[in-house]
C-alpha positions in Angstrom: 23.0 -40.2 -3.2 24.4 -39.2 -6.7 23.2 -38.4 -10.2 26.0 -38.6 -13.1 26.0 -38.5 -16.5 28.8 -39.9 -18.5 30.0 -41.1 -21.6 30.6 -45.0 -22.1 31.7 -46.7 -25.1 30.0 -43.8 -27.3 26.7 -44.0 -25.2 25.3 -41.4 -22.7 24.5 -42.6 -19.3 22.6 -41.4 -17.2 22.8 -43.0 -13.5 21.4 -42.2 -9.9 20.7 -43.4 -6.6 18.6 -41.7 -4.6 19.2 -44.1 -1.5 18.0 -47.1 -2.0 18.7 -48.5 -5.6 20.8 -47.1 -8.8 18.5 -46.7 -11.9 20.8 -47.0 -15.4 19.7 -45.3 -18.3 21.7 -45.1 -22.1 21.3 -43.7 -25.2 20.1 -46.1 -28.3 22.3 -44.5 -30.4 25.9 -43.7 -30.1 27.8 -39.9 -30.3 29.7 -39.0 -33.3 33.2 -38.5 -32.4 34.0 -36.3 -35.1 34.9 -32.9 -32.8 33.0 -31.1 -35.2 29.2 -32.0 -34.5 27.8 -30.2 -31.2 24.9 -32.4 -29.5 22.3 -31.2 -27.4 21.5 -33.5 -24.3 18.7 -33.1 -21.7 18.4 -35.6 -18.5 17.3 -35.7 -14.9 14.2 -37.4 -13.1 10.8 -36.3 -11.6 10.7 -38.1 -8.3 12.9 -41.4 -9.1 11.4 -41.5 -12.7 14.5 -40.6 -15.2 14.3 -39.6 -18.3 17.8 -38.8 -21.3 17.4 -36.9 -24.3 20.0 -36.9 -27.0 19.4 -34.9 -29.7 16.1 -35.0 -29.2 15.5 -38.9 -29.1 14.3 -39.7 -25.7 14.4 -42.6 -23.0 12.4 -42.6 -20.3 12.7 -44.8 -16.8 9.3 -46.1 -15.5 8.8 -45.2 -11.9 8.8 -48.2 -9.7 8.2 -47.6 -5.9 11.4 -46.1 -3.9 13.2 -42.5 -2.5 11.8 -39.6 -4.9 14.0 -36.9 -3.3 18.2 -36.3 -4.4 20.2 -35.6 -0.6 23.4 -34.8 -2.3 24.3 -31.2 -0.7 27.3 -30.9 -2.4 28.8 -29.0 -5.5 28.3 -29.3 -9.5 31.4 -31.4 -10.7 31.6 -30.6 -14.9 33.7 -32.9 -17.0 35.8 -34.7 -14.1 36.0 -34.4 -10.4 39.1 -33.5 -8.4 40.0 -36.6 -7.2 38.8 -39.8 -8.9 37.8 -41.5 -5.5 34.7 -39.2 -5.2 33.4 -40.9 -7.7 31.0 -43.7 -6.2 31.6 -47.0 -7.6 27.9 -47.4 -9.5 28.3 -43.8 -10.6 30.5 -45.1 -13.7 30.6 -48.5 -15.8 34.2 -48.3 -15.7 36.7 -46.9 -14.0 35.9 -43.1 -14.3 37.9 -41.0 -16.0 37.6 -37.1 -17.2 35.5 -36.1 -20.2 37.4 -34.9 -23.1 36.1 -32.7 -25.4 33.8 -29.7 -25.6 29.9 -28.3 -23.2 28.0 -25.1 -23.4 25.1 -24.1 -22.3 25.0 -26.5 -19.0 21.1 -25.8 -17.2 20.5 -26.9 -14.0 16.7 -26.7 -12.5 16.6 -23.9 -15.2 19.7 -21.7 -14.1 22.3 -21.9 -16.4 25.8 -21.8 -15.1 28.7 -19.7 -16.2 31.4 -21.4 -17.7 34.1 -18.5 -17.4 37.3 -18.3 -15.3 35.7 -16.3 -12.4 32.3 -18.2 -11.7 33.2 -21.3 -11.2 34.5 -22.5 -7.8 36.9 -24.0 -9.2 38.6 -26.3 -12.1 42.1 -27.2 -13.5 43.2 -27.7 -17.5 40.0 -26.2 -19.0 40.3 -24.3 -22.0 38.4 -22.2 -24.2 36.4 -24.8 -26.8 36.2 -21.6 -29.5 40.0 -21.2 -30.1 39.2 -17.6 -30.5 38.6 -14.5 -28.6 35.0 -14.8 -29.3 34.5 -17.9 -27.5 30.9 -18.8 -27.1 27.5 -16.1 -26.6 30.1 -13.2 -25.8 27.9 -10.8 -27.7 24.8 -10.4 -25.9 21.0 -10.6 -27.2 22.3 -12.5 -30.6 24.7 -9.9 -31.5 27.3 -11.2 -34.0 31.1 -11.2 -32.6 33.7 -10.6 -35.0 37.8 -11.6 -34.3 39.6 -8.2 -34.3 43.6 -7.9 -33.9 43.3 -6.3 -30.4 40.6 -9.2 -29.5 36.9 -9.0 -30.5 33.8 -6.5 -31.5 30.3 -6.9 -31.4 27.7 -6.0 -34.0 24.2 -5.6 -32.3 20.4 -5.7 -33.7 19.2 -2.5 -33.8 17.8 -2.3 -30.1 21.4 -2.9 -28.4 23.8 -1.3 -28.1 27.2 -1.6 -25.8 30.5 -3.5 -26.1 29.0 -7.1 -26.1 25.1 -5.8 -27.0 24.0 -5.9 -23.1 22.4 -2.4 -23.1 19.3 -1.4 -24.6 19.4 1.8 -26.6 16.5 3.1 -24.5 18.5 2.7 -21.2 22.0 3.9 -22.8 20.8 7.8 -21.9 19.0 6.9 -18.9 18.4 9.2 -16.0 18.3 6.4 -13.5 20.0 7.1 -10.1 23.1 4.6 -8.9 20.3 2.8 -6.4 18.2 1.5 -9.5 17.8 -0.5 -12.5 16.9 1.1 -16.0 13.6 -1.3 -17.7 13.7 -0.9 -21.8 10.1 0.5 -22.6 10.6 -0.5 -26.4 6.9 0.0 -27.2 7.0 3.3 -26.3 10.9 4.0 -27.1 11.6 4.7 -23.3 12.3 3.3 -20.3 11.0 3.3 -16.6 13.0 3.3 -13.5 13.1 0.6 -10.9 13.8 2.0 -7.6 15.8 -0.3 -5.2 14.5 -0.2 -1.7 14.3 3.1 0.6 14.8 5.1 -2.9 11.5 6.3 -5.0 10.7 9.1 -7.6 10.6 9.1 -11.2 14.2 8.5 -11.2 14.7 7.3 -7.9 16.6 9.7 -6.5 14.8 10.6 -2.9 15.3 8.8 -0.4 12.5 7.4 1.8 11.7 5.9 5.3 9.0 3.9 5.9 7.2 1.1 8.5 4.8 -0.4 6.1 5.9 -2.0 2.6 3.9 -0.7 -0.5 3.8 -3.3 -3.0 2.7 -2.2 -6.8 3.3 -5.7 -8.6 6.9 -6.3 -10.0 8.2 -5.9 -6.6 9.8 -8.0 -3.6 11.8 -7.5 -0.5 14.4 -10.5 0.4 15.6 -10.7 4.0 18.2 -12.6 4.8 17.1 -14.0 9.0 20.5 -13.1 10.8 19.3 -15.6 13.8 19.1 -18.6 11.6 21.5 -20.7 12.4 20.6 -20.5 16.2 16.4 -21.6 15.1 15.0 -24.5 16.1 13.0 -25.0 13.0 11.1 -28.4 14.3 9.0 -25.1 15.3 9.1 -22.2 12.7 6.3 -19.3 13.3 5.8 -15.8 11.2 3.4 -13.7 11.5 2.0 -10.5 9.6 -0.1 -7.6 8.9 -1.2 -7.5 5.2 -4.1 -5.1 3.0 -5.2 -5.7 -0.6 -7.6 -4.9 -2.7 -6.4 -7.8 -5.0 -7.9 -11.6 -4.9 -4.5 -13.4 -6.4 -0.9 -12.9 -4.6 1.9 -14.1 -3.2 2.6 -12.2 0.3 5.6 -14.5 1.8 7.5 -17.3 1.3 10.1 -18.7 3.4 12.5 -20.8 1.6 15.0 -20.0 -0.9 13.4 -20.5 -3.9 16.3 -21.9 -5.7 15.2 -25.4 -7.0 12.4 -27.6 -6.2 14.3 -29.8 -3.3 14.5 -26.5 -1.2 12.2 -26.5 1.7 9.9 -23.5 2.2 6.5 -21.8 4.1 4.5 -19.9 2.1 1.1 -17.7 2.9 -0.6 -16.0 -0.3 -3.5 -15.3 -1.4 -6.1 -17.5 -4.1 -9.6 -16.4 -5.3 -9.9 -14.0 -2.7 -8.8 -16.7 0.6 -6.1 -17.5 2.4 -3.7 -20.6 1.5 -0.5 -21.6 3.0 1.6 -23.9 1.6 4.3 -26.1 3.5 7.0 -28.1 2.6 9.2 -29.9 4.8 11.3 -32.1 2.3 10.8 -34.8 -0.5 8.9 -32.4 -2.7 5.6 -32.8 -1.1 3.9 -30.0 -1.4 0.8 -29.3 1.0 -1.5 -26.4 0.3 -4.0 -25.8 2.9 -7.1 -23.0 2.1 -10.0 -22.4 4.4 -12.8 -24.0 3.5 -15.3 -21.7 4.5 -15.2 -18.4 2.0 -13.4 -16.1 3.4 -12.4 -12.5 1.6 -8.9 -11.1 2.4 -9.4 -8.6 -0.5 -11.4 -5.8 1.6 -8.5 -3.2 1.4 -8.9 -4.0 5.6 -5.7 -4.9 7.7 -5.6 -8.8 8.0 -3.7 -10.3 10.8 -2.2 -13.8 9.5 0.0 -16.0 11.7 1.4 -19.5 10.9 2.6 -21.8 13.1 5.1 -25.2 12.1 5.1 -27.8 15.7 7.1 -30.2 13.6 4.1 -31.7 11.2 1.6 -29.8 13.1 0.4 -26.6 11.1 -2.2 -23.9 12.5 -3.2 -21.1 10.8 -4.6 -17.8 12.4 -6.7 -15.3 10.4 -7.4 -12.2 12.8 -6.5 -13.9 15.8 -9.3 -16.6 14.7 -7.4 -20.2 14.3 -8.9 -21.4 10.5 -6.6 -24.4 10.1 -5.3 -26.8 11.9 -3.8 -29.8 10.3 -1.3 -32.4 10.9 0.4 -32.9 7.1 2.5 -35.7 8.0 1.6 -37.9 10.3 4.6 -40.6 10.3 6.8 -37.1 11.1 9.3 -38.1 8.4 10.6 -34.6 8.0 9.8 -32.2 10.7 12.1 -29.3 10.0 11.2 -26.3 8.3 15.1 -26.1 6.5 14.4 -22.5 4.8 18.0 -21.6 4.8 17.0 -18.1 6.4 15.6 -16.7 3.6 12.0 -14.9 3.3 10.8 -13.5 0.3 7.6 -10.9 0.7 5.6 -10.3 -2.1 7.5 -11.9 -4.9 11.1 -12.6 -6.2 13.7 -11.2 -7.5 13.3 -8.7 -11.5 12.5 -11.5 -13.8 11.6 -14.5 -11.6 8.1 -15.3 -12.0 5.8 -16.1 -9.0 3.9 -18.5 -11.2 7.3 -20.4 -12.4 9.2 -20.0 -9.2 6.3 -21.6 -6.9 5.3 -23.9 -10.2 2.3 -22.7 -9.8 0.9 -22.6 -6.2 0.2 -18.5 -6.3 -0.3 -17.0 -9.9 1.2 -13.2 -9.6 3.1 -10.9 -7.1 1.5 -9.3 -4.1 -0.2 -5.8 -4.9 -1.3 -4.0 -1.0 0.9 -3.5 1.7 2.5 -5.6 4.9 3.9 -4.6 8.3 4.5 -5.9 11.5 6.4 -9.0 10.8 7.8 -11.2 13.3 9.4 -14.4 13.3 9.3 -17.2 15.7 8.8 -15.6 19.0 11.4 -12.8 18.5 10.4 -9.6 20.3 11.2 -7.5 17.6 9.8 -7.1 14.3 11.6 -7.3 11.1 13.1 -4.0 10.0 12.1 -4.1 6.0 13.9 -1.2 5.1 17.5 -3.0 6.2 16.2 -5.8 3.4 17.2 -6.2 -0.3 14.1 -5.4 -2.6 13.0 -3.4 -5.4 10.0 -1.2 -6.5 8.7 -0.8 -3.2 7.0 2.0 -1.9 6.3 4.4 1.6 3.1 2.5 2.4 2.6 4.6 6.0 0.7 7.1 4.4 -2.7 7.6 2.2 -3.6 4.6 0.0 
């Protein structure tokens, strides 16, 4: 499988094969070669329907029946590859060469990817486009950058402040211990404390211990599964203990949550109801809710458990088995690749649950979990060793 885009006697291509056929999509009109004009170009495909924007002039590639998911498990390659013979032969018109010229702003699956000298994996005869020490979006939150003799300078708006603008002026005084983050209250020209996990107080400076996970909304706890590697995941299982008083949230999801072709197992919570969602490859997506009305919103412990046999899916609510489905018949994927990755009641600052699961739960997880186990270890998870923030000693009172 590939997906390139190139440039070919002044066109953009766009070409990909997702395993069974190469679909070939170009520009109607041609790139001005002056090195002066800076274009803006969007491609990519839904399932194997492509679509090529240039400068806002798009081309879209009717869907015809075929493979809908990209197996390419292999790095980003910007403006050339490091050897030539990578290149599949359908993946060019000609013989391939490297691009020459100047690209910002590169977004893939809507994470945009540093072009510096340290990010990158690696590269060879790439130079700064700019000419000057500015470069491109060194200043920070549309600060202005001006060419000094000893380099560069930043003039911020008036709520940054900082050597490229990346502070706000609420968080430049902050009281914030080492183990948080600082959140600009600009409204109310202040700021709150986010406390990372097994820290808590105003300022989050006291440590805490704690068996059950509080979760207030704006938090998450991401544990990495040290076993993974050793899992057979034709047979994945988690269970939990979860309380809420809300009818909307996301409690778990296993699965990286990186792009849309990552795998994942995910139990939440919709109008009040259970629903697990499963997806074992190709983007297919299969939510399963209890038909018969059932409240998880009591502010009572709920025991949930989730078992994957391959296609086979049961769901337990309180030790009472409330689903039992077989999503894939034809067991075309059977494995449950997560990458060893759960995420409990949400994702990381900034990463909405509504964007990141496009839509399948609406908000983060407000109530409390304990008790998690995975597969058929003996011994539950120990949340406190995770990464998370804003979470809160759930062993005691509400």
């Amino acid at each position: 499988d590939f997906l390139c885009i190139s440039l070919l006697n002044g066109y953009i291509q766009l070409r990909y094969n997702l395993g069974d056929k190469t679909v070939i999509l170009q520009t109607f009109q041609k790139v001005r070669a002056n090195g002066n004009t800076w274009h803006s170009l969007k491609a990519g495909r839904v399932g194997n329907e492509g679509y090529l924007d240039l400068d806002g002039i798009n081309i879209t590639q009717n869907a015809s029946p075929g493979m809908t998911a990209l197996d390419t498990h292999t790095d980003f390659f910007v403006g050339g590859v490091s050897s030539l013979n990578l290149v599949n032969s359908m993946a060019a018109g000609n013989e391939p060469t490297g691009f020459t010229g100047c690209i910002r702003e590169i977004v893939i699956n809507n994470r945009e990817l540093k072009l510096t000298v340290t990010d990158p994996k690696g590269g060879a005869n790439v130079g700064d486009c700019d000419g000057t020490a500015c470069g491109y979006a060194v200043c920070k939150n549309n600060g202005t950058c001006r060419v000094e003799n000893s380099g560069f300078s930043c003039s911020c708006p008036q709520e940054w402040t900082g050597s490229t603008c990346e502070q706000s002026v609420h968080c430049s005084q902050n009281r914030c211990g080492s183990q948080a983050l600082c959140i600009p209250q600009p409204t109310s020209s202040s700021y709150t404390c986010v406390c990372a996990l097994g820290w808590s107080g105003k300022y989050c400076d006291s440590k805490i211990k704690f068996f059950i996970a509080k979760f207030v909304g704006n938090s998450y706890i991401k544990y990495t599964d040290p076993y993974y590697g050793k899992r057979d995941l034709q047979h994945s299982r988690i269970s939990l203990n979860f309380t809420t008083n809300q009818t909307e949230g996301l409690i778990v999801w296993m699965g990286k949550g990186e792009d849309e072709d990552n795998d994942f197992l995910a139990i939440g919570l919709a109008n009040g109801t259970l629903k697990v969602v499963i997806n074992l490859g190709e983007r297919i997506s299969v939510p399963l809710i209890h038909s018969k009305y059932y409240t998880c919103c009591d502010e009572r412990w709920h025991f949930v458990t989730v078992v994957q046999n391959q296609t086979c899916i049961k769901v337990y609510l309180d030790e009472e088995l409330i689903l039992f489905e077989d999503i894939d018949p034809h067991r075309k994927y059977t494995a449950l690749n997560y990458g060893g990755i759960c995420y409990f009641g949400g994702f990381e600052i900034g990463r909405k649950v509504n964007i990141v699961t496009t839509g399948l739960f609406q908000k983060e997880f407000m109530g409390k979990i304990k008790d998690v186990v995975l597969f058929q270890d003996s011994k539950k998870i120990q949340l406190m060793k995770a990464e998370g923030y804003n979470i809160y000693n759930g062993n005691y009172g509400n």
